[in-house]
PDB file of N, CA, C, O and CB in Angstrom:
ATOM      1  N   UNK A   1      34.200 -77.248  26.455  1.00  0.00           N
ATOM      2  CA  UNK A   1      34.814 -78.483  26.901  1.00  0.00           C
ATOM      3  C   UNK A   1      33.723 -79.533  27.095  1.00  0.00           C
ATOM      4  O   UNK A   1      32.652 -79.000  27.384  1.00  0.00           O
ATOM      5  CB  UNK A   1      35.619 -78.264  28.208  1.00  0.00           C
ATOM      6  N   UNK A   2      33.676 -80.768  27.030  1.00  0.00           N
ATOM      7  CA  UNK A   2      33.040 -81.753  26.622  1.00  0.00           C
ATOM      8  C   UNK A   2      32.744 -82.157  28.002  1.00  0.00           C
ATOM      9  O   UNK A   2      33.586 -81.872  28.854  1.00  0.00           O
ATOM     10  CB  UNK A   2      33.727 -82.676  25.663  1.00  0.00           C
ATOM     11  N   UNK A   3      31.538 -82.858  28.397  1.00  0.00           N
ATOM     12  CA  UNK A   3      31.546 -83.546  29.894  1.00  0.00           C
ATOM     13  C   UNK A   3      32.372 -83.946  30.340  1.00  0.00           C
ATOM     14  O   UNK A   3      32.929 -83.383  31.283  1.00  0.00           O
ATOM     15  CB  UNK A   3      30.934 -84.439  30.174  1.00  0.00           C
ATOM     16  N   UNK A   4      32.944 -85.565  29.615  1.00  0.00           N
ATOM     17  CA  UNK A   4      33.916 -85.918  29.973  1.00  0.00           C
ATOM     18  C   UNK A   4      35.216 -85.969  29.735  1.00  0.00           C
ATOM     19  O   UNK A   4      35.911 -86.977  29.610  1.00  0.00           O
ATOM     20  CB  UNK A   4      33.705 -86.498  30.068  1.00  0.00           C
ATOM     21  N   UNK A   5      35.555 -84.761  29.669  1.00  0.00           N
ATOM     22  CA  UNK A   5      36.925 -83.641  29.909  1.00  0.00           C
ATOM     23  C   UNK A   5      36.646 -83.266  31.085  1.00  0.00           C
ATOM     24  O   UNK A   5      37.432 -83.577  31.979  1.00  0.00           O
ATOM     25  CB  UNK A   5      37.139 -82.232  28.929  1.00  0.00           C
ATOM     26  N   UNK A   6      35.660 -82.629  31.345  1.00  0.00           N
ATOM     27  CA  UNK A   6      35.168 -81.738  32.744  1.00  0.00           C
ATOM     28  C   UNK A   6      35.372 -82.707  33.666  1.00  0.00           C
ATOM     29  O   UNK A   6      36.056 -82.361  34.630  1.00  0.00           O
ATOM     30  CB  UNK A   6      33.510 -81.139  32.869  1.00  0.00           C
ATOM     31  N   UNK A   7      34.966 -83.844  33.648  1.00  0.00           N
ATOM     32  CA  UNK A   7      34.812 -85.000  34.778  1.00  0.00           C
ATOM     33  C   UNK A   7      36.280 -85.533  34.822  1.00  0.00           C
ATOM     34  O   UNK A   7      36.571 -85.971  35.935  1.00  0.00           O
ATOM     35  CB  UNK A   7      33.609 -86.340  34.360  1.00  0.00           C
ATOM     36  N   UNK A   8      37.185 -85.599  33.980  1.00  0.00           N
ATOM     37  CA  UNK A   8      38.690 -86.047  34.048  1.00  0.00           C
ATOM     38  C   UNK A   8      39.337 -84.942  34.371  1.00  0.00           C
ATOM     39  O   UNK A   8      40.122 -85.227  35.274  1.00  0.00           O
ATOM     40  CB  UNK A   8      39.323 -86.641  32.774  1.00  0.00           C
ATOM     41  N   UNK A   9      39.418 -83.591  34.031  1.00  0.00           N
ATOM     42  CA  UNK A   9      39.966 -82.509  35.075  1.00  0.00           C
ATOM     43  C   UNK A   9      39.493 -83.018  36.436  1.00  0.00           C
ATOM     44  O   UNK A   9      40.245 -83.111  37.406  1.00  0.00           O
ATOM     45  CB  UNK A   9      39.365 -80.898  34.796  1.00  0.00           C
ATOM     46  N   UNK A  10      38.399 -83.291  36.444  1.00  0.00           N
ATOM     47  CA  UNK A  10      38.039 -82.417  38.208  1.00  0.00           C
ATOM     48  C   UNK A  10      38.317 -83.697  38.674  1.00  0.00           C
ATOM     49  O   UNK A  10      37.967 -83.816  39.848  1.00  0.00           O
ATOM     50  CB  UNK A  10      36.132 -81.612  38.832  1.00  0.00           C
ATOM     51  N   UNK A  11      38.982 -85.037  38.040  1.00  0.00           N
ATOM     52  CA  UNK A  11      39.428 -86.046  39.499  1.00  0.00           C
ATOM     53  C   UNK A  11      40.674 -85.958  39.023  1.00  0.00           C
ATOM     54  O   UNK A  11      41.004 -87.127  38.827  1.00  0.00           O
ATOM     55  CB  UNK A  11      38.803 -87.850  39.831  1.00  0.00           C
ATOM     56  N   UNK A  12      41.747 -85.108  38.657  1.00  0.00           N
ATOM     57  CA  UNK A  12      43.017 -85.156  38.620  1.00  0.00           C
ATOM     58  C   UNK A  12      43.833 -85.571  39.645  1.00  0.00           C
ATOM     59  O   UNK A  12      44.026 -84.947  40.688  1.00  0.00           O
ATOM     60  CB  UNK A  12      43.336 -84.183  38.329  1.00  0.00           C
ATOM     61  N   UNK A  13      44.301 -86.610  39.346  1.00  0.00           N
ATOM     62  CA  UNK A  13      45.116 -87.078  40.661  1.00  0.00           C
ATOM     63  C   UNK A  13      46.705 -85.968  40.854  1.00  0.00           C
ATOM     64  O   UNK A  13      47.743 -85.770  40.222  1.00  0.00           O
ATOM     65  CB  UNK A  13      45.623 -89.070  40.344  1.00  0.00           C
ATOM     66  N   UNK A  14      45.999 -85.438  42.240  1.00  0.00           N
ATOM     67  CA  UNK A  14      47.051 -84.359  42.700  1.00  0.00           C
ATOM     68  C   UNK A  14      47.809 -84.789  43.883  1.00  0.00           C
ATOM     69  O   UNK A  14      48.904 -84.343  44.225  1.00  0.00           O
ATOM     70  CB  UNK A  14      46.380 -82.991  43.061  1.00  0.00           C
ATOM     71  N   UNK A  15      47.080 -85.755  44.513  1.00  0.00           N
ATOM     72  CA  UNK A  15      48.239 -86.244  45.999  1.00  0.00           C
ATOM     73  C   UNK A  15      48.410 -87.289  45.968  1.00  0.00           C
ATOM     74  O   UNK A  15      47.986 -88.075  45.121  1.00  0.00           O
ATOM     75  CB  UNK A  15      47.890 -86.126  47.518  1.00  0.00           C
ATOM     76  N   UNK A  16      49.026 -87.499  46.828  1.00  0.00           N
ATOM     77  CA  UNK A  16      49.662 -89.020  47.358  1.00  0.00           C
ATOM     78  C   UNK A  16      49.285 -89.487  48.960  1.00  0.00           C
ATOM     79  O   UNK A  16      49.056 -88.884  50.008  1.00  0.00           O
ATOM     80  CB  UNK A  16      51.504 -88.921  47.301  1.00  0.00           C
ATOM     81  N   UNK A  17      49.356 -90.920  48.530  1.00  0.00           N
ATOM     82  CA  UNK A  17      49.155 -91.495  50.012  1.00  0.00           C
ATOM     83  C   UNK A  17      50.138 -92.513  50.323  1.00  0.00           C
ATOM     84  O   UNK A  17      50.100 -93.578  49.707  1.00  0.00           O
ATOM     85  CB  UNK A  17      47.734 -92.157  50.236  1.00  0.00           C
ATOM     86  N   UNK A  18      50.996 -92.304  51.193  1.00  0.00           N
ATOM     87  CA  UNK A  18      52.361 -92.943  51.485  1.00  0.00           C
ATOM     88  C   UNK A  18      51.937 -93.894  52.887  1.00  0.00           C
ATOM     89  O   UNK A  18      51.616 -93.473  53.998  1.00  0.00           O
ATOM     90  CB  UNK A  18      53.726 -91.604  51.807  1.00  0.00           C
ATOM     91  N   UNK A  19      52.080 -95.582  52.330  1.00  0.00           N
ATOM     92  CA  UNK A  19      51.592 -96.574  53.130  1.00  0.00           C
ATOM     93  C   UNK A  19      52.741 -97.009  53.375  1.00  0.00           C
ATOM     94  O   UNK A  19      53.575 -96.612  52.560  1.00  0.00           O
ATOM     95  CB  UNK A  19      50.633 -97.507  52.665  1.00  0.00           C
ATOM     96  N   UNK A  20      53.368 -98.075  54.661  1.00  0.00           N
ATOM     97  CA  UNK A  20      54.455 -98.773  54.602  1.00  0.00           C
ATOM     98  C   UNK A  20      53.976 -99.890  54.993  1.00  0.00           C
ATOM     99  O   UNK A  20      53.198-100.011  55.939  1.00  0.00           O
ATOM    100  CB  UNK A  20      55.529 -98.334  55.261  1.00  0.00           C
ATOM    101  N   UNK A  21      54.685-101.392  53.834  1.00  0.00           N
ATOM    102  CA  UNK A  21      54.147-102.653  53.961  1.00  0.00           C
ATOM    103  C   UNK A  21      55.261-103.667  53.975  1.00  0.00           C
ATOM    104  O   UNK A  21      56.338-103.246  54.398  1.00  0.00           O
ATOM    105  CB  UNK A  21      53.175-102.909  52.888  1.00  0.00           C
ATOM    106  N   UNK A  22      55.221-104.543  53.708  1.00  0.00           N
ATOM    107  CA  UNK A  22      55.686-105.593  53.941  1.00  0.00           C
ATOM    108  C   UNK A  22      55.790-105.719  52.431  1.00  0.00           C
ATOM    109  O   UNK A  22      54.821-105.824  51.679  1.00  0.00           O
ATOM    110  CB  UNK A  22      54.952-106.544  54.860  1.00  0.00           C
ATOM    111  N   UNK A  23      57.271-105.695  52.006  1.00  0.00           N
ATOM    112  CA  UNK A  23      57.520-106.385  50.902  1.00  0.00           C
ATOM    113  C   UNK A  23      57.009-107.256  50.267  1.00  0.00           C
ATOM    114  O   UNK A  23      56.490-107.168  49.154  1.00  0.00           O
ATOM    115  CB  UNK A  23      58.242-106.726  50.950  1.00  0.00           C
ATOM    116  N   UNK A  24      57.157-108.431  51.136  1.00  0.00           N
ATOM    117  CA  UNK A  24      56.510-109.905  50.406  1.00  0.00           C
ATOM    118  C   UNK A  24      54.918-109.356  49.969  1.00  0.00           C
ATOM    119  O   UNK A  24      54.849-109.268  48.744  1.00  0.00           O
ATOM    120  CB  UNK A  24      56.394-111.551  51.802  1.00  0.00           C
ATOM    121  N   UNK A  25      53.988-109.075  50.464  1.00  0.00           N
ATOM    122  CA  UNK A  25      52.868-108.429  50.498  1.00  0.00           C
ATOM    123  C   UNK A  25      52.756-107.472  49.495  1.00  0.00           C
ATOM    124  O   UNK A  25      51.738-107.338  48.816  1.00  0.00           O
ATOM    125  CB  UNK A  25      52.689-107.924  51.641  1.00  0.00           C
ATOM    126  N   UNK A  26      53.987-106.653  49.350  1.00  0.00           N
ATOM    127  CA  UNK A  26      53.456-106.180  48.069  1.00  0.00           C
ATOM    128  C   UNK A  26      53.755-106.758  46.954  1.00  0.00           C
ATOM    129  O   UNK A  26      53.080-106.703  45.925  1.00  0.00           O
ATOM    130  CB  UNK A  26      53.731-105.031  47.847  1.00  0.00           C
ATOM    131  N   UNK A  27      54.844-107.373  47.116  1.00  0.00           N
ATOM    132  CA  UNK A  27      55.040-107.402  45.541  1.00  0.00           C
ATOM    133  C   UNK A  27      54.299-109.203  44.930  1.00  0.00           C
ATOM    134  O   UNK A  27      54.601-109.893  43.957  1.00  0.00           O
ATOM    135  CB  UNK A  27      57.194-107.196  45.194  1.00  0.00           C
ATOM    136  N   UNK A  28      53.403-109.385  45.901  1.00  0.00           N
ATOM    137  CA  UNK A  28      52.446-110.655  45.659  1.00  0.00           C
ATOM    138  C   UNK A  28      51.224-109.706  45.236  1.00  0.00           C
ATOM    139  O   UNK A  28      50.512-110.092  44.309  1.00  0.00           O
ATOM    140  CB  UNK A  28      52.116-111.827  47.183  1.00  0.00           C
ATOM    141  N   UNK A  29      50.908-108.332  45.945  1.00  0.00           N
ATOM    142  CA  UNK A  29      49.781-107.254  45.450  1.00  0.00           C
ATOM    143  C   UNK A  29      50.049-107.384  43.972  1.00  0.00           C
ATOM    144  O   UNK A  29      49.328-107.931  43.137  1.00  0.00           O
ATOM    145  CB  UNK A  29      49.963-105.524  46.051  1.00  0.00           C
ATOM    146  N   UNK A  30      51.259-106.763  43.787  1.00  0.00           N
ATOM    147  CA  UNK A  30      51.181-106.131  42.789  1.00  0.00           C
ATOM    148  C   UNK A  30      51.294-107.230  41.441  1.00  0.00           C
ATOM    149  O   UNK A  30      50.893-106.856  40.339  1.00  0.00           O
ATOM    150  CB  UNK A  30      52.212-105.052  42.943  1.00  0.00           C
ATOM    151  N   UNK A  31      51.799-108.432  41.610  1.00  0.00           N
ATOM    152  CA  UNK A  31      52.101-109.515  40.586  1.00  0.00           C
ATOM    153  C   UNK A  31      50.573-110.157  40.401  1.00  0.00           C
ATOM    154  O   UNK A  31      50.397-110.711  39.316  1.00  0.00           O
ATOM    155  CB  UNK A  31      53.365-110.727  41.181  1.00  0.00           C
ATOM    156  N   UNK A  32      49.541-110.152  41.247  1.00  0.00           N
ATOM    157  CA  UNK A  32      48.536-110.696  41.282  1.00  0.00           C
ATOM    158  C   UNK A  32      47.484-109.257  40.236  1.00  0.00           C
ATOM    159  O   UNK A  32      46.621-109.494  39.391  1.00  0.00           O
ATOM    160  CB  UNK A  32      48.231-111.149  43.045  1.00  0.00           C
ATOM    161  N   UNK A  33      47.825-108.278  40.561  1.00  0.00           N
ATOM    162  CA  UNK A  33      47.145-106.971  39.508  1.00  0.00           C
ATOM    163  C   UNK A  33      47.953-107.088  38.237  1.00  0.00           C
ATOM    164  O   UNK A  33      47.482-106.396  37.334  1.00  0.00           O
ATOM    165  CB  UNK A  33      47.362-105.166  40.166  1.00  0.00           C
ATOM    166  N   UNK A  34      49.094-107.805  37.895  1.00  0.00           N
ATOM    167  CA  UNK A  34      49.278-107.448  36.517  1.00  0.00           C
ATOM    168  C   UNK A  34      48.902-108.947  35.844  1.00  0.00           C
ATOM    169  O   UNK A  34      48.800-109.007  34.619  1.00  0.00           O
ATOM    170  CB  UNK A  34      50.931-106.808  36.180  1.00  0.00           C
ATOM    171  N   UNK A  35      48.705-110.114  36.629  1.00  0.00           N
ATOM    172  CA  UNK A  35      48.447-111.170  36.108  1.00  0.00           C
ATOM    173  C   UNK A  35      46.698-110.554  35.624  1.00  0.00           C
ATOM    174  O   UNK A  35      46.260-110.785  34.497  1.00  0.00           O
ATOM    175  CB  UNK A  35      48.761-112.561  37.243  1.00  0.00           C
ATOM    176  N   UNK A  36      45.883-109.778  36.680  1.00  0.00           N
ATOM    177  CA  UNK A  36      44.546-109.505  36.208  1.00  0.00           C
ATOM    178  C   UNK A  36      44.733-108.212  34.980  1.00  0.00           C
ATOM    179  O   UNK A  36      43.682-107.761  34.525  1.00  0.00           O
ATOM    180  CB  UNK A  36      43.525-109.039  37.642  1.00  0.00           C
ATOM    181  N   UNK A  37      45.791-107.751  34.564  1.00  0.00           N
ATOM    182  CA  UNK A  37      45.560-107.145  33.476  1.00  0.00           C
ATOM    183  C   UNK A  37      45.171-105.303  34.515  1.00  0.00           C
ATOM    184  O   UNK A  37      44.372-104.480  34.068  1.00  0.00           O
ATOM    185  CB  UNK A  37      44.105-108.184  32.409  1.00  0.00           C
ATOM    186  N   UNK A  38      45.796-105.139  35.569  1.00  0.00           N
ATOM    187  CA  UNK A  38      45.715-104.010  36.358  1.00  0.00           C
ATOM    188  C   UNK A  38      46.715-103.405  36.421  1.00  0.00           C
ATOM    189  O   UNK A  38      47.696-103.488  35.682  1.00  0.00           O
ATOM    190  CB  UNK A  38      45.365-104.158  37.460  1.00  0.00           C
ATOM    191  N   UNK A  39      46.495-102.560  37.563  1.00  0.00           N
ATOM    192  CA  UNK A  39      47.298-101.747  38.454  1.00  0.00           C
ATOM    193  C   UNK A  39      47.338-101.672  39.565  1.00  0.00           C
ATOM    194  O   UNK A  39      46.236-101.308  39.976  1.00  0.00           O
ATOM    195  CB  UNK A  39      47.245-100.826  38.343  1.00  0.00           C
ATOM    196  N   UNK A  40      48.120-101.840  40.442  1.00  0.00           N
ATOM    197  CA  UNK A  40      48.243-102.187  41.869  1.00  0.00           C
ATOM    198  C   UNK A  40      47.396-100.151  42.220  1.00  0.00           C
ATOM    199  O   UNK A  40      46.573-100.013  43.125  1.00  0.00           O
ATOM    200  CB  UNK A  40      50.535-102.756  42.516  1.00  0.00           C
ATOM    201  N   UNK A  41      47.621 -99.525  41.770  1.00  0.00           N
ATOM    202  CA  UNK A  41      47.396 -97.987  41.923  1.00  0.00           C
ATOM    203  C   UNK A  41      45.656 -97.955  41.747  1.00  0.00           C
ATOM    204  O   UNK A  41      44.901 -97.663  42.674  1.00  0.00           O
ATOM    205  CB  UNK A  41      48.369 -96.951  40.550  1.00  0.00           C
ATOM    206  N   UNK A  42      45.139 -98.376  40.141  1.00  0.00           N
ATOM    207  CA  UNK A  42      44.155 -98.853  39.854  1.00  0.00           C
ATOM    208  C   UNK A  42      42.900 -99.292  41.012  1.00  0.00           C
ATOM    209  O   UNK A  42      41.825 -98.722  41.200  1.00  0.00           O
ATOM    210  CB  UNK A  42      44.670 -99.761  39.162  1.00  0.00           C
ATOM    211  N   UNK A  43      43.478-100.544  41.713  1.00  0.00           N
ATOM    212  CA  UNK A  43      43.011-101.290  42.461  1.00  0.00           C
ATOM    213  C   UNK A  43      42.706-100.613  43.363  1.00  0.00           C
ATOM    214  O   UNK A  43      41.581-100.341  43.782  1.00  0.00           O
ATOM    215  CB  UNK A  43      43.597-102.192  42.714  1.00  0.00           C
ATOM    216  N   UNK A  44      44.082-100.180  43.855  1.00  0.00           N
ATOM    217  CA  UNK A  44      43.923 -99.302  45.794  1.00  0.00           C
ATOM    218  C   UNK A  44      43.047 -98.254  45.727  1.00  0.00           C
ATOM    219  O   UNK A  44      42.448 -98.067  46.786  1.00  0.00           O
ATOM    220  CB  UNK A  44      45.525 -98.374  46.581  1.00  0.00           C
ATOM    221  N   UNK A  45      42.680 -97.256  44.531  1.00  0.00           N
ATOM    222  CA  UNK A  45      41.839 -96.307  43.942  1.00  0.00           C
ATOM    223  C   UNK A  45      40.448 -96.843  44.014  1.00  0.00           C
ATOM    224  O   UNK A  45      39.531 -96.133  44.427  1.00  0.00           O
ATOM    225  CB  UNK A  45      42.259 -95.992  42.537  1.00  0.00           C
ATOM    226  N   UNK A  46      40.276 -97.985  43.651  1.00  0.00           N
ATOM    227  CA  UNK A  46      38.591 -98.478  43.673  1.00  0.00           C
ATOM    228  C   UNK A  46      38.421 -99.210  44.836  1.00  0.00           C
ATOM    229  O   UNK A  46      37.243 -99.444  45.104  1.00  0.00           O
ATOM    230  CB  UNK A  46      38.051 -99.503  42.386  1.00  0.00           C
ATOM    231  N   UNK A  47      39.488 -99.763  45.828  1.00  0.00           N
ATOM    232  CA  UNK A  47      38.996 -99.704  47.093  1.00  0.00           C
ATOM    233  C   UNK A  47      38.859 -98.434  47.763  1.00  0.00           C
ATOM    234  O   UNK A  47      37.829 -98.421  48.438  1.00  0.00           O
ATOM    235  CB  UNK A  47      39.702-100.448  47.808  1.00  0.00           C
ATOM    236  N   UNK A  48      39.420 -97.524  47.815  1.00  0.00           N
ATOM    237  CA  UNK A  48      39.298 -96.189  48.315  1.00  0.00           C
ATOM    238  C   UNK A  48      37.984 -95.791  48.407  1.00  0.00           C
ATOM    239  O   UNK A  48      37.333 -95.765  49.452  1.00  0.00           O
ATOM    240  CB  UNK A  48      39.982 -95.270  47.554  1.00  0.00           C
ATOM    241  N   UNK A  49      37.578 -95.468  47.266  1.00  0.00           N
ATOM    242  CA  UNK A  49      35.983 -94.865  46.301  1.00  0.00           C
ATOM    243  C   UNK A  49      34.852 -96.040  47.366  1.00  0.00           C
ATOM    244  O   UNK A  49      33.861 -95.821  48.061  1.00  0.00           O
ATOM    245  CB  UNK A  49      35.975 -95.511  43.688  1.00  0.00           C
ATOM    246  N   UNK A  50      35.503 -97.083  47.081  1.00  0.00           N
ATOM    247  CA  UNK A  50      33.706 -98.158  47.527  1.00  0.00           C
ATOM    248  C   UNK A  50      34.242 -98.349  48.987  1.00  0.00           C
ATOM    249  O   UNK A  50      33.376 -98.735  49.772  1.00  0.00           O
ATOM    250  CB  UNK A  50      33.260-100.333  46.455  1.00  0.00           C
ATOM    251  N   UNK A  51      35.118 -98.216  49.354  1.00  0.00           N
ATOM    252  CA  UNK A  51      34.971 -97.868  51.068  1.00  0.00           C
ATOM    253  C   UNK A  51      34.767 -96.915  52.040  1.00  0.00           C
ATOM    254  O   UNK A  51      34.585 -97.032  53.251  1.00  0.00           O
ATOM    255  CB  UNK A  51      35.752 -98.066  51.556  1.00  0.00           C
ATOM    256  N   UNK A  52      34.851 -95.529  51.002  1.00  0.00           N
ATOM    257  CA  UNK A  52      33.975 -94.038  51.203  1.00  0.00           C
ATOM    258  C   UNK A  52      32.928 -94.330  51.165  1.00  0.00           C
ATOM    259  O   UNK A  52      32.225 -94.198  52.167  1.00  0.00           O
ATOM    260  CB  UNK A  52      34.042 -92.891  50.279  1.00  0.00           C
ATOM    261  N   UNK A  53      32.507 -94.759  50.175  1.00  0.00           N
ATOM    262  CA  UNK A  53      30.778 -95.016  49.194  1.00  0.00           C
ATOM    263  C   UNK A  53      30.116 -95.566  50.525  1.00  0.00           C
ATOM    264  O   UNK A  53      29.169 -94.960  51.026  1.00  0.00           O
ATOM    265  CB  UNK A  53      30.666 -96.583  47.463  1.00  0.00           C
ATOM    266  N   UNK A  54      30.829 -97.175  51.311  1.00  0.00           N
ATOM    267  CA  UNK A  54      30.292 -97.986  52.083  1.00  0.00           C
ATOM    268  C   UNK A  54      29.741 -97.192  53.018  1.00  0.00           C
ATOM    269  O   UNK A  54      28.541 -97.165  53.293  1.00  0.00           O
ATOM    270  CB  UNK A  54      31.084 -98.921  52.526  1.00  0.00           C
ATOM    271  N   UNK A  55      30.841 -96.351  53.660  1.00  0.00           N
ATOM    272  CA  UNK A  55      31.282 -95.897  55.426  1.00  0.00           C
ATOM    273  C   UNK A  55      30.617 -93.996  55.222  1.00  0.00           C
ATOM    274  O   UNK A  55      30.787 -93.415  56.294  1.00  0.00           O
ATOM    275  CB  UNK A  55      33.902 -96.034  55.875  1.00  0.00           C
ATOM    276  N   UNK A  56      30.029 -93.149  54.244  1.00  0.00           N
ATOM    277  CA  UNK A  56      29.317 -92.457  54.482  1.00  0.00           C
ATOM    278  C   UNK A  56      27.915 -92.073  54.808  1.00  0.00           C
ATOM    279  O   UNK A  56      27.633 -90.897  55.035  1.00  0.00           O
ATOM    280  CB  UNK A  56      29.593 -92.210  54.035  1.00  0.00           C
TER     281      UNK A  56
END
């Protein structure tokens, strides 16, 4: 298996994280990630990563 096979197995997204928001709020999130050519999922994923990265 190739590195990056190995590296896309081993971050398989297996859970979930269940937030509750404010409508208006999201769906201005999420219209503002597809105007940038995203993913509202995308996004919340690379804040996740660089606010671990920051706070360890």
């Amino acid at each position: 298996m190739t590195e990056k096979k190995q590296r896309k197995k081993a971050k398989k997204k297996d859970s979930q994280l269940i937030i509750r928001i404010n409508s208006e709020d999201r769906d201005e999130f999420v219209r503002l990630c597809e105007d940038l050519d995203t993913s509202a999922a995308r996004e919340i994923r690379q804040f996740m990563r660089t606010f671990v990265e920051k706070n360890n």
